[in-house]
Wavefront OBJ file of the C-alpha trace (Angstrom):
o trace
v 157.705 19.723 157.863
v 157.200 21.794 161.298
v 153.428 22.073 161.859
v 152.704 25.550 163.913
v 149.139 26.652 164.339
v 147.436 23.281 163.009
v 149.124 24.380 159.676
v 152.724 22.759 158.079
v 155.717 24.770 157.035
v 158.993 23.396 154.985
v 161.862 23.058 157.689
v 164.017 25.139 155.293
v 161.197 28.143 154.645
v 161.116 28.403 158.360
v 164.793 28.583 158.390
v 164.667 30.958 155.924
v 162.254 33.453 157.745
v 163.831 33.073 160.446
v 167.428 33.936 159.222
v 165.828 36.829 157.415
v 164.867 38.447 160.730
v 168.350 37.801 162.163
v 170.086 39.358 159.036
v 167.744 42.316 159.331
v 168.624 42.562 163.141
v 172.168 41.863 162.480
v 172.341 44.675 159.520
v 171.284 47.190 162.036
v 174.330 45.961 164.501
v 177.026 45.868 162.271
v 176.289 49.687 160.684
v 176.461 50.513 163.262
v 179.214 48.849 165.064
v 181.574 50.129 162.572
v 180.207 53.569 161.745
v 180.306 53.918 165.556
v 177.618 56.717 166.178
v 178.730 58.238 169.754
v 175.072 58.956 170.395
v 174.255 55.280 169.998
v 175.015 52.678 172.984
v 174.899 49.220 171.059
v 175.037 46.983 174.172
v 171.820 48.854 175.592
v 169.030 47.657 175.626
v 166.517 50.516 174.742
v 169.367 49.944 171.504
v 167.838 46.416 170.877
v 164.633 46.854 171.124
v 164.765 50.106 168.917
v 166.203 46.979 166.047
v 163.708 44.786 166.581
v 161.193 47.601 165.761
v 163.015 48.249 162.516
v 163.263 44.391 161.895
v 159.409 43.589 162.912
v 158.247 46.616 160.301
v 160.164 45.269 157.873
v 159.419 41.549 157.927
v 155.529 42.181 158.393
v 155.547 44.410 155.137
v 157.458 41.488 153.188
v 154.792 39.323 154.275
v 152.310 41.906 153.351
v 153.724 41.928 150.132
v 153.536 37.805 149.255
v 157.778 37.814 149.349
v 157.388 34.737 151.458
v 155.424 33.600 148.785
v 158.073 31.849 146.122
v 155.083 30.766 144.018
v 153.841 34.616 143.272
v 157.416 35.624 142.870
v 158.695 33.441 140.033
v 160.402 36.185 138.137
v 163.260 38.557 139.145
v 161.238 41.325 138.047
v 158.453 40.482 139.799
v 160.363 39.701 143.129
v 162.613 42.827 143.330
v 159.635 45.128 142.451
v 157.868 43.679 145.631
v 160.818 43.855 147.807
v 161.355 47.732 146.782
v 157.619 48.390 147.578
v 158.457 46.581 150.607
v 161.414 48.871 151.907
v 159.610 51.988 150.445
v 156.580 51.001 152.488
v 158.161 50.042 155.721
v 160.640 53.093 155.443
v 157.459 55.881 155.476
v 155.845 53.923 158.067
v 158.843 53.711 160.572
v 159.385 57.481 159.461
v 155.994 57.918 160.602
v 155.991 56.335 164.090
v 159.786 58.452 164.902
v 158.046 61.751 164.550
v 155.210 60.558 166.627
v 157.690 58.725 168.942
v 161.101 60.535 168.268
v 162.393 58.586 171.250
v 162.735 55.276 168.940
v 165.102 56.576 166.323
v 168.146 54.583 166.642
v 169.842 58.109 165.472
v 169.452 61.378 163.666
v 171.049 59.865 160.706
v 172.283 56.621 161.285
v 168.466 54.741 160.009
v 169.617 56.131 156.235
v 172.901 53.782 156.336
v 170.982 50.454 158.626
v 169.106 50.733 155.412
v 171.675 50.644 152.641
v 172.785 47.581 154.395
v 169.288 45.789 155.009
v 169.065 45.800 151.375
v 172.543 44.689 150.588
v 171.999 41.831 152.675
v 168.793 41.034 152.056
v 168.953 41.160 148.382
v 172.278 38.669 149.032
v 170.133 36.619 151.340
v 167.743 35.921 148.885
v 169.636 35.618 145.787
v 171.245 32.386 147.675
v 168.453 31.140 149.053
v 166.950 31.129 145.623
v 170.315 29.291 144.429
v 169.412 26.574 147.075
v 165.390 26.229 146.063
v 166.940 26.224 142.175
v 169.286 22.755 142.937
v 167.174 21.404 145.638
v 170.163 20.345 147.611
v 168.102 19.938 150.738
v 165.195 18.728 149.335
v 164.075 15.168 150.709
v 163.595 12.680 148.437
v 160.152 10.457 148.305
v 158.728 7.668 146.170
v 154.959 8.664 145.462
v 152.674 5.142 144.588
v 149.783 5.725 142.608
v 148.398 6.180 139.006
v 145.078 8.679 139.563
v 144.229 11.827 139.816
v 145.581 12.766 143.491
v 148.590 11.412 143.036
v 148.876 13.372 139.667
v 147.349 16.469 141.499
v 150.452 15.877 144.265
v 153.098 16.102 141.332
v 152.043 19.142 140.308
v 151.835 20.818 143.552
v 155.341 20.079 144.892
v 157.230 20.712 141.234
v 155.100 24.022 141.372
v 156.199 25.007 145.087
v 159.812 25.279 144.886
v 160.167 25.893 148.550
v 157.464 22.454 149.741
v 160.831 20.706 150.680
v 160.361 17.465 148.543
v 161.663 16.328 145.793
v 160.058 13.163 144.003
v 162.716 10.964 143.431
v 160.176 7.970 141.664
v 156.420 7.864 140.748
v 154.191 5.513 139.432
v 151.656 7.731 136.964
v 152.830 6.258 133.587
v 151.777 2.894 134.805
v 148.477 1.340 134.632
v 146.083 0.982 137.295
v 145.661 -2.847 137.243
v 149.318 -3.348 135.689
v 150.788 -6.545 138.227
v 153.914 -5.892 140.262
v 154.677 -2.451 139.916
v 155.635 -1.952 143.274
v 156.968 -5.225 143.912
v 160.738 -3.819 144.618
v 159.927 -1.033 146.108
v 161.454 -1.550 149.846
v 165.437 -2.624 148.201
v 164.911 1.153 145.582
v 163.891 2.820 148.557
v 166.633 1.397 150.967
v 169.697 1.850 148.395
v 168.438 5.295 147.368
v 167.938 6.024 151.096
v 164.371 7.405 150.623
v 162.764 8.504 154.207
v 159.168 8.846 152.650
v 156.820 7.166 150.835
v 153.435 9.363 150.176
v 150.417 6.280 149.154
v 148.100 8.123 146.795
v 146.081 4.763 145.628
v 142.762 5.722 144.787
v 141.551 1.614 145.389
v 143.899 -0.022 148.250
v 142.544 -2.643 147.978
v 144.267 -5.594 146.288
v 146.268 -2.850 145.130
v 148.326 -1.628 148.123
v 151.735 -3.337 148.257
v 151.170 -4.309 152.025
v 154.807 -7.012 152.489
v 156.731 -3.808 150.953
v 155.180 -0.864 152.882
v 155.776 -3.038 156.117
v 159.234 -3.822 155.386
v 159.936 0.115 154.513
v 158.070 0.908 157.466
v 159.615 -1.218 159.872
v 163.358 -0.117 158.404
v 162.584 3.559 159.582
v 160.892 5.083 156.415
v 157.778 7.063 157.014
v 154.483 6.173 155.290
v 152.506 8.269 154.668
v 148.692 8.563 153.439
v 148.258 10.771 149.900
v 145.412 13.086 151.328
v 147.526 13.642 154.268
v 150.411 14.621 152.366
v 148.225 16.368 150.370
v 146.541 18.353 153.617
v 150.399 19.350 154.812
v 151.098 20.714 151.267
v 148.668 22.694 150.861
v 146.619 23.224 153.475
v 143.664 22.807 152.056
v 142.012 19.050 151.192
v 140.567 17.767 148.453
v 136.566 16.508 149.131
v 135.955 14.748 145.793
v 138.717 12.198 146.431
v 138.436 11.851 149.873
v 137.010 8.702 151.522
v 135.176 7.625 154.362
v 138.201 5.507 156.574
v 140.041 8.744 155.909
v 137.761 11.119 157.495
v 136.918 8.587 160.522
v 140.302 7.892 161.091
v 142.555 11.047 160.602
v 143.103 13.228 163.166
v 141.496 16.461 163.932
v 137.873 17.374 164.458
v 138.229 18.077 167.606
v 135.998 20.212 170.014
v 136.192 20.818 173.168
v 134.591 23.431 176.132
v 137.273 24.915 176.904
v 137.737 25.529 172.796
v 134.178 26.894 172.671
v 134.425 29.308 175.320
v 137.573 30.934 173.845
v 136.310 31.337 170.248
v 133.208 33.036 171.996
v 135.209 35.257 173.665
v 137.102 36.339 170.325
v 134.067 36.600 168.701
v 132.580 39.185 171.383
v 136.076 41.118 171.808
v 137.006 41.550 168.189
v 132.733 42.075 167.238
v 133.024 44.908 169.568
v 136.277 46.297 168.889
v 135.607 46.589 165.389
v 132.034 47.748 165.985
v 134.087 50.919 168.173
v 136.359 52.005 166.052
v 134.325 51.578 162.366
v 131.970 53.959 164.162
v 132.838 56.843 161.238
v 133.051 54.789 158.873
v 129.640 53.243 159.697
v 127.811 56.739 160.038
v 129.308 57.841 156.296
v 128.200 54.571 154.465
v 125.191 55.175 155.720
v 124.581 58.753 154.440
v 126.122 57.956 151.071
v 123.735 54.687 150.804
v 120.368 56.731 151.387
v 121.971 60.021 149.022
v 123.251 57.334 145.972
v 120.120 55.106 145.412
v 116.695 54.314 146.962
v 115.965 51.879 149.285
v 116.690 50.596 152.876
v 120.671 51.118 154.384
v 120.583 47.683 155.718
v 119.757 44.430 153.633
v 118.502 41.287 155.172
v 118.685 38.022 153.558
v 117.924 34.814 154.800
v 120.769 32.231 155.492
v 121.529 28.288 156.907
v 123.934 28.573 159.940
v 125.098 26.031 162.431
v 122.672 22.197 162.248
v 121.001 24.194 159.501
v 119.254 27.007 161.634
v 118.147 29.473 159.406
v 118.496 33.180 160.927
v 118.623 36.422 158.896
v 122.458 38.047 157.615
v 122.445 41.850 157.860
v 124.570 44.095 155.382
v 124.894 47.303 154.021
v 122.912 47.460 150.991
v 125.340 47.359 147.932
v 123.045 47.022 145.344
v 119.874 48.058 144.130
v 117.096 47.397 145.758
v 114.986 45.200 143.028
v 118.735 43.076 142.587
v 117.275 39.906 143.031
v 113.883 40.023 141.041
v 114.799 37.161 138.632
v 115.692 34.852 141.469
v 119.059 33.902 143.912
v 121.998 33.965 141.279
v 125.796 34.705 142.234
v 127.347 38.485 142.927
v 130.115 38.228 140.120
v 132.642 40.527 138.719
v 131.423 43.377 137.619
v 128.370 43.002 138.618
v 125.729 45.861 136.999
v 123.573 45.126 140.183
v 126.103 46.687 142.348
v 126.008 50.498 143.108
v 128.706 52.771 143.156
v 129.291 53.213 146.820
v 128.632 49.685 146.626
v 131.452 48.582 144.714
v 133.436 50.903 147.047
v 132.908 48.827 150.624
v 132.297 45.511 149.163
v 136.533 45.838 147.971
v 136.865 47.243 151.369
v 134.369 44.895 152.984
v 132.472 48.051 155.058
v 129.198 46.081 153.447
v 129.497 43.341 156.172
v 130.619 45.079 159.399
v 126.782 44.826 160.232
v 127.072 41.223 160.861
v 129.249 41.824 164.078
v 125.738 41.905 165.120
v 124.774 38.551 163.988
v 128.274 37.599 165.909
v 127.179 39.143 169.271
v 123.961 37.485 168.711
v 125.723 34.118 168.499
v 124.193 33.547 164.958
v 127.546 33.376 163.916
v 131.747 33.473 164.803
v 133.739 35.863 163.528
v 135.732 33.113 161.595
v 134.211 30.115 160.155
v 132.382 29.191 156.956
v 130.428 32.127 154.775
v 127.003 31.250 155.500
v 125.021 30.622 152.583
v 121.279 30.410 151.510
v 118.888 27.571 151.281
v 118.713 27.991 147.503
v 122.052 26.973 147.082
v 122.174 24.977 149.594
v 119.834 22.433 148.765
v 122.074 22.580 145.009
v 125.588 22.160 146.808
v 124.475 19.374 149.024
v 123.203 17.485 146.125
v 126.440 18.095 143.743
v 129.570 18.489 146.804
v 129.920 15.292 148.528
v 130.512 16.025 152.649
v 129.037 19.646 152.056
v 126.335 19.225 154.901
v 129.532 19.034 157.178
v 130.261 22.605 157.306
v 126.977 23.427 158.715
v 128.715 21.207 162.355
v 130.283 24.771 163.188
v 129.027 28.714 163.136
v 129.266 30.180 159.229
v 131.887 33.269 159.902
v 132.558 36.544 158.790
v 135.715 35.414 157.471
v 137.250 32.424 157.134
v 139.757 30.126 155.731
v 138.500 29.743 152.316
v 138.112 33.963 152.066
v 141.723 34.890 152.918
v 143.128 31.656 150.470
v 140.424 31.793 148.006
v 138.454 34.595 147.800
v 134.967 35.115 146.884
v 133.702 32.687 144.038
v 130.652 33.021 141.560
v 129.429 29.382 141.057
v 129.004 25.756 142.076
v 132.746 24.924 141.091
v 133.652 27.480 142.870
v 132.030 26.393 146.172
v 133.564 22.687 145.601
v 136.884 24.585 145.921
v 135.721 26.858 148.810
v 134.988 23.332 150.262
v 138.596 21.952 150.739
v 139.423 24.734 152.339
v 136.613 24.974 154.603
v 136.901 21.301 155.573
v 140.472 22.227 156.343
v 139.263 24.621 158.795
v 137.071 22.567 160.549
v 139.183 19.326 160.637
v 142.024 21.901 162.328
v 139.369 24.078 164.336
v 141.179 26.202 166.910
v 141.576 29.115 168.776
v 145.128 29.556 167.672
v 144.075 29.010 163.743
v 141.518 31.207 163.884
v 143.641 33.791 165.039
v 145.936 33.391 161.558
v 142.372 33.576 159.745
v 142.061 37.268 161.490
v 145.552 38.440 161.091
v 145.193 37.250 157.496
v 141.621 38.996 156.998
v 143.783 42.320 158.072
v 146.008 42.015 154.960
v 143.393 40.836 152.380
v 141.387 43.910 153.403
v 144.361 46.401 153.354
v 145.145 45.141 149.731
v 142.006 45.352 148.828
v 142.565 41.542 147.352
v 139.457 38.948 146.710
v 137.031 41.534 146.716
v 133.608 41.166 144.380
l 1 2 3 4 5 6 7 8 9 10 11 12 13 14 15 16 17 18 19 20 21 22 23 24 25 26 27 28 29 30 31 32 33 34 35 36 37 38 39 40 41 42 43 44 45 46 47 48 49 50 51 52 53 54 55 56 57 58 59 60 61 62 63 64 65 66 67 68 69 70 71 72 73 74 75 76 77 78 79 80 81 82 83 84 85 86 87 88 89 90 91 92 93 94 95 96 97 98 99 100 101 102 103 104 105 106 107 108 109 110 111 112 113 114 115 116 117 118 119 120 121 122 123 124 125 126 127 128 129 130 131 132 133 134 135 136 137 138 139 140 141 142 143 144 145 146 147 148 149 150 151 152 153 154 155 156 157 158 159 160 161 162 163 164 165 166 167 168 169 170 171 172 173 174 175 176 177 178 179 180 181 182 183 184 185 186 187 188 189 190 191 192 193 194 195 196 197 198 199 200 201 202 203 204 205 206 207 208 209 210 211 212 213 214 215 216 217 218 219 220 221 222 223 224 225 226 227 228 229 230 231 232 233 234 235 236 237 238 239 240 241 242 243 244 245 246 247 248 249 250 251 252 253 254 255 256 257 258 259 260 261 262 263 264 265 266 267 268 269 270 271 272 273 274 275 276 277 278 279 280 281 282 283 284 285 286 287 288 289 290 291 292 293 294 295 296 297 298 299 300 301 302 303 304 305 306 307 308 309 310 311 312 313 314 315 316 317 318 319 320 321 322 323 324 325 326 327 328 329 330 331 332 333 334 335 336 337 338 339 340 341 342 343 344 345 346 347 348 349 350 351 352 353 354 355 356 357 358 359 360 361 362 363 364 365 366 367 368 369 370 371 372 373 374 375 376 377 378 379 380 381 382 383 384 385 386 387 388 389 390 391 392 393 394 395 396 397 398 399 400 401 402 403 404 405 406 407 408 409 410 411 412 413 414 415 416 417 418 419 420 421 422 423 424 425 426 427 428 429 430 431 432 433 434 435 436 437 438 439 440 441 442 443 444 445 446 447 448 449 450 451 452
C-alpha cells in the first residue's frame, strides 16, 4: 500500500487513477491526431494544457460521483449510470467555462469527437480493470492469525473491498482460542506458498503469539504486521473497543509540533474568512427567512466542551423552534418535527453552521477537527466509549474526519463509530490531512450527502 496524506491507497487503485487520467489525456491526442483539425497545433503547448483541463474536469466529477469507489458501484447498472452523470456533468461544466473563456476550446467542433472517444476508452478501461479486481491476479496473498472479533472484522473488510489489494490466502477463525499448536507450521506454509505478509489479529498475545515462527518469517523477509494496524491502512478509520494500551503508546502518530500548530491556525483564519466573504448573501437571506418563518432569535447558542474540556458557547443559525429542547438534550434525528422548514433547508446545505467561523477566528475551535459536543453527553460517552476523553487533546472542528466518512449520527452507538474515525484523525493530525477533510467537506456539501 502507498500511504499519501497520512492515509493508505492499494498500489493497483493508484495505478488505476492514474492510468485513467493518462487515457483521458491520451483520448484527446489521438482524436485528434488522426482527425487532424488544421486549426489545432498538437505539439503546442497552449494544446496540452487545453487537455489537461478536459482531463482534470473529468476525473474530479468521477470522484464526485463515488466511481473511484468499487464498493458503491457493485452493479453494472449502478456503475454506468454514475459514469453517464459523470460525462453529462463534466460536459455542461466545460461547456460553461468555453463561453466564458472561448480561448480554451481545443476547437469549434473537435470537443464532440475527444468525447466519443473518452467514453470508448474509458468504458474499456474499466471493464478490464474490473476483469482484474474479479480474478485478483495481483492481489498479495497474507496469512491472517487470530480467532476474535478483529480478525473476523478484517475478513470482512478486505472480501468486501475488491480493490484493498489482499487476498487472504489462510486464516485461523474456525479454530479455538485456546486450541494448542495452531500456528505451529506456520513459517514452512508461509515460505512454500511464498506469502510476504502476515497481519497478527490476537486479541491475548500472550502465551498465545507464536513468537519462534513470527521470528523465523520475519527474519526470511516476510512482513509482520500488527491487526489494528492493518486494520488502520484498510480502512482508515480504527477500531477503539479493541484497541489496547501498548498499541496506542507504541504506534506511530500523535504527533504535534509548532510549526504544525501555526499552519492549521493559519487555515483556520484564511478559509474562516474566505467563507465568511463570499456566504455574505447567503448569510443576509437565512437571516430574513429565519425571523419571517418562526419566532425566536436568528442565532442559537448552546453550550459545548472544546479543547482540555473548556467549555465556550457554539453559535448557529436557529433551525428549529425555539422551545426544541424543553424536555431535555436528546439527539437531532431524521426527520426531526423540531426542525423548521428553512431549517431543514441549510442544515442539508449546512448554511446553519457558517456562524461558527466565528468561534474559529476566536480560536474556540479549527475548522477541521472533532464536532464539539455538550457536557450532557459527554459525561454519558466518557463513561460508555473507552479513550473518548482523548478527542478533547485537539480543537472540536467544523468538519472533520468522521463528518465527510460518517456523517451525522443520532445516538451513543453512533458516537462509538464517530470515535474510530476521530481517533484516526488525531493519531494522523496534519496540515496536509486536514486539507483532504476540506476538499472532502466541498463534495459532501455539493451532494447534499450526511445531512440531518
Amino acid at each position: 500500500m502507498l500511504r499519501i496524506l497520512r492515509q493508505y491507497y492499494p498500489i493497483q487503485s493508484f495505478i488505476f487513477q492514474i492510468g485513467e487520467g493518462i487515457i483521458i489525456f491520451c483520448s484527446i491526442i489521438i482524436s485528434t491526431y488522426f482527425l487532424i483539425d488544421k486549426e489545432v497545433r498538437i505539439y503546442d503547448e497552449p494544446f496540452f494544457l487545453k487537455a489537461f483541463l478536459i482531463t482534470a474536469t473529468f476525473q474530479y466529477f468521477f470522484y464526485y460521483f463515488d466511481l473511484y469507489d468499487f464498493k458503491q458501484n457493485n452493479t453494472f447498472s449502478n456503475w454506468f449510470s454514475k459514469l453517464c452523470s459523470a460525462l453529462g456533468l463534466s460536459t455542461i461544466v466545460l461547456a460553461i467555462i468555453y463561453f466564458i473563456y472561448p480561448g480554451t476550446i481545443i476547437s469549434k467542433w473537435l470537443f464532440e469527437i475527444c468525447i466519443i472517444f473518452i467514453i470508448i476508452f474509458i468504458i474499456s478501461w474499466r471493464v478490464l480493470y474490473q476483469l482484474v479486481l474479479d480474478t485478483g491476479v495481483f492481489n498479495q496473498k497474507i496469512i491472517l492469525l487470530g480467532t476474535g472479533k478483529l480478525a473476523k472484522e478484517l475478513i470482512y473488510h478486505i472480501n468486501e473491498k475488491k480493490d484493498c489489494g489482499h487476498e487472504i490466502f489462510m486464516d485461523f477463525t474456525d479454530k479455538k482460542p485456546d486450541e494448542k499448536n495452531i500456528y505451529e507450521d506456520l513459517f514452512k506454509i508461509a515460505e512454500e506458498n511464498k506469502i510476504k505478509k502476515i497481519i497478527v489479529a490476537l486479541e491475548e498475545k500472550r502465551g498465545a503469539m507464536p513468537v519462534k515462527q513470527l521470528i523465523k518469517c520475519r527474519v526470511a523477509g516476510i512482513d509482520i504486521i500488527d491487526g489494528m494496524t492493518f486494520y488502520e491502512m484498510l480502512n482508515g478509520r480504527l477500531i477503539v473497543k479493541y484497541l489496547n494500551p501498548s498499541w496506542i503508546i507504541f504506534s506511530d502518530g500523535f504527533k504535534k509540533n509548532r510549526l504544525q500548530k501555526f499552519l492549521k491556525r493559519i487555515i483556520d483564519i484564511f478559509f474562516s474568512l474566505l467563507i465568511l466573504l463570499l456566504s455574505l448573501p447567503v448569510t443576509l437571506l437565512t437571516v430574513v427567512l429565519i425571523k419571517i418563518e418562526s419566532p425566536g432569535s436568528i442565532i442559537y447558542s448552546q453550550e459545548r466542551v472544546g479543547k482540555k474540556k473548556k467549555k465556550f458557547h457554539v453559535h448557529k443559525f436557529r433551525s428549529m423552534c425555539s422551545n426544541a429542547e424543553k424536555n431535555g438534550p436528546v439527539y437531532a434525528g431524521k426527520n426531526d418535527v423540531r426542525i423548521t422548514r428553512v431549517g431543514r433547508i441549510i442544515r442539508k446545505c449546512r448554511i446553519d453552521e457558517i456562524p461558527q467561523l466565528l468561534n474559529v477566528l476566536k480560536g474556540e475551535m479549527s475548522f477541521v477537527g472533532p464536532r464539539p459536543e455538550r457536557e450532557y453527553f459527554v459525561n454519558k460517552l466518557e463513561e460508555q466509549i473507552p479513550y473518548y476523553r482523548e478527542r478533547f487533546t485537539v480543537r472540536p472542528g467544523l468538519t472533520g474526519w468522521a463528518q465527510v466518512c460518517l456523517g451525522y449520527t443520532e445516538d451513543e452507538e453512533g458516537a462509538m463509530q464517530k470515535l474510530d474515525y476521530e481517533f484516526f484523525y488525531i493519531k494522523n493530525l496534519s496540515v496536509l490531512f486536514d486539507i483532504v477533510v476540506i476538499f472532502k467537506t466541498i463534495k459532501t456539501v455539493l451532494s447534499g450527502s450526511g445531512s440531518r
